[in-house]
DSSP file (Angstrom, degrees, kcal/mol; ACC not computed):
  #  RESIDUE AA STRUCTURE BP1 BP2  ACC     N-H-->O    O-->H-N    N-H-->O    O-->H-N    TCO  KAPPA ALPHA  PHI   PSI    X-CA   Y-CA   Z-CA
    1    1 A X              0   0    0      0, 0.0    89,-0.6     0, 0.0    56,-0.2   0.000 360.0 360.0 360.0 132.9  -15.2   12.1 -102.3
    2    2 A X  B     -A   89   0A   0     54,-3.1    27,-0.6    53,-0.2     2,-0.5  -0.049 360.0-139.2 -50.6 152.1  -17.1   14.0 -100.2
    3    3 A X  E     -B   28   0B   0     85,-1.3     2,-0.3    25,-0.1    25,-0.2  -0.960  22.0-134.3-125.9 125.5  -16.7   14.5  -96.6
    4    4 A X  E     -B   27   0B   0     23,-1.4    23,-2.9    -2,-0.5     2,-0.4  -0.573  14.5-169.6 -37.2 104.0  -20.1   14.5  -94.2
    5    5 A X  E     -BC  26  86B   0     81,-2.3    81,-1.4    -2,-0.3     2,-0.3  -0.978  14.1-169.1-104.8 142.1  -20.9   17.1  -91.4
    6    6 A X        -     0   0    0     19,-0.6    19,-0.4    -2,-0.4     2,-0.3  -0.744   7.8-176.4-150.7  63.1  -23.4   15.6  -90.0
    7    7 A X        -     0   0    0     77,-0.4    77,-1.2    -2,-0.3     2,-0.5  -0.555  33.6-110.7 -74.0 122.4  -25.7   18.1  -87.0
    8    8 A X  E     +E   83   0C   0     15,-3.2    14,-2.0    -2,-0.3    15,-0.3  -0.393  33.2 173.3 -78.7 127.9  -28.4   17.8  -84.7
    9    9 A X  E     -     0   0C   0     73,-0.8     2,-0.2    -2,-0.5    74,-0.2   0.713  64.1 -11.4 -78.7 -31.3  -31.2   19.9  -86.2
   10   10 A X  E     -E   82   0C   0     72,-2.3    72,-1.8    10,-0.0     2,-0.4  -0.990  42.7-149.2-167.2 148.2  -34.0   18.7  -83.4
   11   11 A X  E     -E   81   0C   0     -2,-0.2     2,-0.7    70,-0.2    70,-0.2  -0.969  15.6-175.2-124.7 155.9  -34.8   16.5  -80.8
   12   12 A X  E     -E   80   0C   0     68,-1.0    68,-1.6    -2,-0.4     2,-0.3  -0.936  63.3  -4.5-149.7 119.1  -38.4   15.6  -80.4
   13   13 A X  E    S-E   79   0C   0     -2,-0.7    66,-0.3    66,-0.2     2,-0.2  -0.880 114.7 -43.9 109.5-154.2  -39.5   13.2  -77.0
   14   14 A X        -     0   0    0     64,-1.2     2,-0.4    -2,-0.3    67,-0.1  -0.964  48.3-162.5-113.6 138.7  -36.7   12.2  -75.3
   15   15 A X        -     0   0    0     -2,-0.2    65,-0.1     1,-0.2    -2,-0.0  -0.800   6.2-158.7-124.0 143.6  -33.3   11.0  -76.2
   16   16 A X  S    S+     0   0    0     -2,-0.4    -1,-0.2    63,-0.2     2,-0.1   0.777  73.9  84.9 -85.5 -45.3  -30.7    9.1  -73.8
   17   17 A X  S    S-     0   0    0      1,-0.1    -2,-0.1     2,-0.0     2,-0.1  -0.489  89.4-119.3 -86.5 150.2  -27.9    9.7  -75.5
   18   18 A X        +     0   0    0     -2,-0.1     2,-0.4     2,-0.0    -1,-0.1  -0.029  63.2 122.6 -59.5  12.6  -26.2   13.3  -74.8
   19   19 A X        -     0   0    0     -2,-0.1     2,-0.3     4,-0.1    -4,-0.1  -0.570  39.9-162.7 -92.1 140.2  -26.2   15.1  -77.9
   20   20 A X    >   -     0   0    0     -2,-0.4     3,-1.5     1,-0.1   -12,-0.2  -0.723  38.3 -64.4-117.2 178.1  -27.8   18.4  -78.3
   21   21 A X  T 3  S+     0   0    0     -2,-0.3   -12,-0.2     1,-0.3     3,-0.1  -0.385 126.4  21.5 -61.0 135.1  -29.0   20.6  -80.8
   22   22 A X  T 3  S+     0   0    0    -14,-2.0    -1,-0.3     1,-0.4     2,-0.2   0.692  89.0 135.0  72.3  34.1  -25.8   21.8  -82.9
   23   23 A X    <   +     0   0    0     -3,-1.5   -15,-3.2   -15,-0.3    -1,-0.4  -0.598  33.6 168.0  -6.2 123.0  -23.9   18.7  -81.7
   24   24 A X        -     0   0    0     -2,-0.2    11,-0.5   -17,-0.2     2,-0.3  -0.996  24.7-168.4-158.3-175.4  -22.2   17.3  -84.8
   25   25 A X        -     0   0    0    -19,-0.4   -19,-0.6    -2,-0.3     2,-0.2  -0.868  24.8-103.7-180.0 120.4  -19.7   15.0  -85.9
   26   26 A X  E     -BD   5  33B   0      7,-0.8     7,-3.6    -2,-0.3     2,-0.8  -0.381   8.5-162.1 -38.4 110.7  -17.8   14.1  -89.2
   27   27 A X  E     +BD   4  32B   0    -23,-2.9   -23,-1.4    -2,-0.2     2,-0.7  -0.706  20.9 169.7-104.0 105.5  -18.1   11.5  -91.6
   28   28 A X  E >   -BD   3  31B   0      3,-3.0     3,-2.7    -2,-0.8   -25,-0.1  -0.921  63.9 -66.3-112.3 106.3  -14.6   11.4  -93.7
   29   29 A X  T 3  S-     0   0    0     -2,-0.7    27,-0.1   -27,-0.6   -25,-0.1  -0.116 125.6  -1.9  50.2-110.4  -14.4    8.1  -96.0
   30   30 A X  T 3  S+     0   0    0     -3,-0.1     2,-0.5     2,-0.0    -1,-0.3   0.627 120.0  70.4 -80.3 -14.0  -14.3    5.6  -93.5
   31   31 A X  E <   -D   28   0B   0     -3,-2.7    -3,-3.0     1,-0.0     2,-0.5  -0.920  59.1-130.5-132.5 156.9  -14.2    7.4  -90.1
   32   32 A X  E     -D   27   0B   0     -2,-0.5     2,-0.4    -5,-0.2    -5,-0.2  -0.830  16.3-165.0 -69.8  87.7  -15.8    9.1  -87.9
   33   33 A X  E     +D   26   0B   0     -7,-3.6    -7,-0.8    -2,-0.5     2,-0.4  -0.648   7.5 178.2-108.6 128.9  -14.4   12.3  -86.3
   34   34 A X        -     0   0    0     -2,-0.4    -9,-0.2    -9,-0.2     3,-0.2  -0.941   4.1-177.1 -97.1 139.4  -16.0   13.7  -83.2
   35   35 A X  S    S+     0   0    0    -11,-0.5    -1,-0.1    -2,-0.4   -10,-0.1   0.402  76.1  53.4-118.9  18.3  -14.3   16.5  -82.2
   36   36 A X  S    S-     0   0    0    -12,-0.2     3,-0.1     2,-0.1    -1,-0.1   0.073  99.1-123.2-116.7  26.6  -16.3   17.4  -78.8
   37   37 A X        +     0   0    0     -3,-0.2     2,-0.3     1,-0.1    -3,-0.0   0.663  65.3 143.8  51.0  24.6  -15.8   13.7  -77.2
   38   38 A X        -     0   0    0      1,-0.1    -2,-0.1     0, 0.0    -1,-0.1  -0.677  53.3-110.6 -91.0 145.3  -19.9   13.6  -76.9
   39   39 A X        -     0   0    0     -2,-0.3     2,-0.4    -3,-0.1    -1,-0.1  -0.433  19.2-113.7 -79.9 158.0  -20.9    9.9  -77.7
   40   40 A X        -     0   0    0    -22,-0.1     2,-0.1   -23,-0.0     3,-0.1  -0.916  18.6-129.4 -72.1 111.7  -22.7    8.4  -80.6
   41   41 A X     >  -     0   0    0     -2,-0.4     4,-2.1     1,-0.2     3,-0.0  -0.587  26.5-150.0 -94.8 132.4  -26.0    7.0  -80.1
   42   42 A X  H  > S+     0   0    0      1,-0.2     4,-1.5     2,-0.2     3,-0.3   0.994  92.3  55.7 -55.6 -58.8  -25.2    3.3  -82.0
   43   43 A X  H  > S+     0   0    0      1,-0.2     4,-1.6     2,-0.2    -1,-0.2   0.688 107.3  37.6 -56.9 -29.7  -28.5    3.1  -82.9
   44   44 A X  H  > S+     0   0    0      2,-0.2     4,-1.6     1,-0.2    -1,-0.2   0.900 119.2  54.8 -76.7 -34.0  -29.4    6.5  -85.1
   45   45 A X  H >X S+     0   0    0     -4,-2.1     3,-2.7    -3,-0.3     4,-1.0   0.943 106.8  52.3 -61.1 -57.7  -25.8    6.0  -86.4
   46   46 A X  H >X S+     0   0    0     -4,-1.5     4,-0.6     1,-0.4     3,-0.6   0.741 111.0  44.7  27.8 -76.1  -26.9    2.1  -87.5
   47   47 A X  H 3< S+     0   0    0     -4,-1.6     4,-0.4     1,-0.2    -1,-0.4   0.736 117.1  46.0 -79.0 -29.9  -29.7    3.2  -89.3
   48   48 A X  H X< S+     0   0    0     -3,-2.7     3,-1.1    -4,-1.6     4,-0.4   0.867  89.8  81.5 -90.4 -17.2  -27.5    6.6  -91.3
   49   49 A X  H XX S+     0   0    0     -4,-1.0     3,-1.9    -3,-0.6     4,-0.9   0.889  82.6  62.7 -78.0 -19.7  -24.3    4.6  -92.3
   50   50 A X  T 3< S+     0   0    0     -4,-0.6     4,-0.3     1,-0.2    -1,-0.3   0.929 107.5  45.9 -61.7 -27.0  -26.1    3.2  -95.5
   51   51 A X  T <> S+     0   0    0     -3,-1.1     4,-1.5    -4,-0.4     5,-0.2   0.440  97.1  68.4 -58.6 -14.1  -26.4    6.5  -96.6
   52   52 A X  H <> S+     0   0    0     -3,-1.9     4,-3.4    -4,-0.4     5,-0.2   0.931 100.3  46.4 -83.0 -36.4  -22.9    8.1  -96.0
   53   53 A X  H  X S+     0   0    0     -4,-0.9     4,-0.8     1,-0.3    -1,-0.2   0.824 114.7  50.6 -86.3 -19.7  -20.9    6.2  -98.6
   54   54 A X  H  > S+     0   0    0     -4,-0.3     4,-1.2     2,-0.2    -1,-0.3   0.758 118.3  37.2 -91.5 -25.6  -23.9    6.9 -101.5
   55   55 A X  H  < S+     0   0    0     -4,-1.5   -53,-0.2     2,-0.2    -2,-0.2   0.903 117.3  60.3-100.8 -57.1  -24.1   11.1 -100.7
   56   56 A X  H  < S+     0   0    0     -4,-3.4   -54,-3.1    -5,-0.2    -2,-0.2   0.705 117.0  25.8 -11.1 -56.4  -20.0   10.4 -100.3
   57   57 A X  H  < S+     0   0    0     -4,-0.8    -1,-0.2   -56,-0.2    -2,-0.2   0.666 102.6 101.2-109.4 -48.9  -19.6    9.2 -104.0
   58   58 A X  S  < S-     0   0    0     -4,-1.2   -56,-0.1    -5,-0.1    -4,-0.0  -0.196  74.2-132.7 -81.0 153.5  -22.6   11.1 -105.4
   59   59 A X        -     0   0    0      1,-0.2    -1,-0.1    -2,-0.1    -4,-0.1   0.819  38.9-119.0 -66.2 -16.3  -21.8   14.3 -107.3
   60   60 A X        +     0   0    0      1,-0.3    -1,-0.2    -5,-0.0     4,-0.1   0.540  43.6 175.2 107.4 -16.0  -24.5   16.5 -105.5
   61   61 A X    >   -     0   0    0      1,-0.1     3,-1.0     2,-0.1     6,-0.9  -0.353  38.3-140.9 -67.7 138.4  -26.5   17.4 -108.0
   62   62 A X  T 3  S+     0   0    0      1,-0.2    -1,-0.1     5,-0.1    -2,-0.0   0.685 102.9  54.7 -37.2 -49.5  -29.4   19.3 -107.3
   63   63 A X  T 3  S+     0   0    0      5,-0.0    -1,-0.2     3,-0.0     2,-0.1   0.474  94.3  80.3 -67.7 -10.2  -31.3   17.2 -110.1
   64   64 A X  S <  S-     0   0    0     -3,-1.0     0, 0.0     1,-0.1     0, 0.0  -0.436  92.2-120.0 -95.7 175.2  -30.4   14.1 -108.7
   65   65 A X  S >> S+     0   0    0     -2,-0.1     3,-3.7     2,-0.1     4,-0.9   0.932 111.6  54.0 -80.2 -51.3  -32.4   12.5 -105.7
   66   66 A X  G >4 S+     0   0    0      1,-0.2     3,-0.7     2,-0.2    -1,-0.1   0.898 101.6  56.3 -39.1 -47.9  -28.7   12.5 -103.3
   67   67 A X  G 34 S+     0   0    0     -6,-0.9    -1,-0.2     1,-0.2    -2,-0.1   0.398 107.0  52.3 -77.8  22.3  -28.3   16.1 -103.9
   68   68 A X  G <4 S+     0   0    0     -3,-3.7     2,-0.2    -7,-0.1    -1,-0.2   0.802  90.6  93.5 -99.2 -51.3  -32.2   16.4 -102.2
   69   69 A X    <<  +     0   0    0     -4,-0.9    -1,-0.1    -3,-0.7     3,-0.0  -0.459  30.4 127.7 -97.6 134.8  -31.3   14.6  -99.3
   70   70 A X        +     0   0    0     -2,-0.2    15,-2.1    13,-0.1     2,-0.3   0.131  53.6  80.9-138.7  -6.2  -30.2   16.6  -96.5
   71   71 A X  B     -F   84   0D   0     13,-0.3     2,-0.3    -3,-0.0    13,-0.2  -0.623  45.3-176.6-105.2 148.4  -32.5   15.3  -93.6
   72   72 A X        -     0   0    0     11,-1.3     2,-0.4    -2,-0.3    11,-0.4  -0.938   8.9-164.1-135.1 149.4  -32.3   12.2  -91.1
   73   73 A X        -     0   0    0     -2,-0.3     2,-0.4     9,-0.2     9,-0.2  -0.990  24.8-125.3-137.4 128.1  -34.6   11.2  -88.6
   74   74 A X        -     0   0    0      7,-1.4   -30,-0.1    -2,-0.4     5,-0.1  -0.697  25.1-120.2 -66.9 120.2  -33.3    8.5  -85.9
   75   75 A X  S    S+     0   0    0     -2,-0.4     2,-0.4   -32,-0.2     5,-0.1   0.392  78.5 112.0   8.9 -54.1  -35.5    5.5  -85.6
   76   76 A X    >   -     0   0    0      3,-0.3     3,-0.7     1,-0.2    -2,-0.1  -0.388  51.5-160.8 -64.0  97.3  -36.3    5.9  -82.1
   77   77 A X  T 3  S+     0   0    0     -2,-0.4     3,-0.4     1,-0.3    -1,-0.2   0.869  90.2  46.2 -74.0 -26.0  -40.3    6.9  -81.5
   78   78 A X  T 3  S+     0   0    0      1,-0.3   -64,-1.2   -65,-0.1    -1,-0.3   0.722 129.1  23.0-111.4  11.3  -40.0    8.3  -78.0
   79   79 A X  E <  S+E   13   0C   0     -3,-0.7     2,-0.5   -66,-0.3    -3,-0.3  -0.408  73.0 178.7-150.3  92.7  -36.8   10.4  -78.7
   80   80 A X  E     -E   12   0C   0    -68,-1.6   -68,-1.0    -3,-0.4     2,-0.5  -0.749   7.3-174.7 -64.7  95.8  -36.6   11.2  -82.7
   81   81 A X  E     -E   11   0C   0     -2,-0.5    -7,-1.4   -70,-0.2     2,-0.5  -0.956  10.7-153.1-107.1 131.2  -33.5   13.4  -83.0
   82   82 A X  E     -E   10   0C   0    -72,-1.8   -72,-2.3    -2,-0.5   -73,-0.8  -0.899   7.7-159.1-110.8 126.2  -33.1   14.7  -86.7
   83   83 A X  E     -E    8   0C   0     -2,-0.5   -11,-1.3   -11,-0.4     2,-0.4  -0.609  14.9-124.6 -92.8 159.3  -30.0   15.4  -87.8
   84   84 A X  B     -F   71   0D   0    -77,-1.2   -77,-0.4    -2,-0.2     2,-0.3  -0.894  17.8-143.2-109.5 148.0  -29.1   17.4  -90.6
   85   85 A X        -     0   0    0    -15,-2.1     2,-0.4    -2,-0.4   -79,-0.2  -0.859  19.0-169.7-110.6 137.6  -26.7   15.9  -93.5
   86   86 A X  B     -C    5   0B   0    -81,-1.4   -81,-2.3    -2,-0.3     2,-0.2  -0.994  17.7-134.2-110.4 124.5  -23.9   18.5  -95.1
   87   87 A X        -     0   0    0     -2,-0.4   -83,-0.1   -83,-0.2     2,-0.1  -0.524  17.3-165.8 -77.6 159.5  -21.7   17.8  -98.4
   88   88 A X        -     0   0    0     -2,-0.2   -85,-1.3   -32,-0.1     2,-0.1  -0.796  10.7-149.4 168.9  48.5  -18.2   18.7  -97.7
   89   89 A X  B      A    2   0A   0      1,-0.2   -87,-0.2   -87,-0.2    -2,-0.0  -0.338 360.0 360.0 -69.2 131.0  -16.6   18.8 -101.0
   90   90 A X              0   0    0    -89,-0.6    -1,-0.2    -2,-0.1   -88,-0.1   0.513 360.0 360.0 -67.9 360.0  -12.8   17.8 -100.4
């Protein structure tokens, strides 16, 4: 199983929650490792977890659509922070 790094690539507007660009935080099976105590904005996390456990599981391949997706964009229209998604192999 894969392990997630999960960085913000951009913020566009403005965003409440405290993360800045190169902010990032680990998605390891089931948890979540911060390691700079910076908070998680619920909602952009909300909207990525359906994704973690399918790029987890999936092999990566290039040929496949999971091994395409590398991008996120948070919900939020007046501060869109896109994250970038990283495979991990364990």
């Amino acid at each position: 199983m894969a392990i997630i790094k999960v960085t913000v690539e951009r913020i566009d507007g403005y965003c409440k929650q405290p993360k800045l660009i190169g902010d990032s935080f680990i998605v390891d099976g089931g948890k979540i490792i911060v390691k700079d105590n910076t908070p998680i904005c619920m909602w952009a996390l909300q909207s990525m977890m359906p994704i973690f456990p399918i790029l987890q599981q999936a092999g990566g391949s290039r040929d496949h659509w999971t091994g395409k997706v590398n991008q996120f964009c948070c919900p939020d229209p007046k501060g869109r922070v896109h994250y970038y998604l990283e495979r991990i192999e364990s």
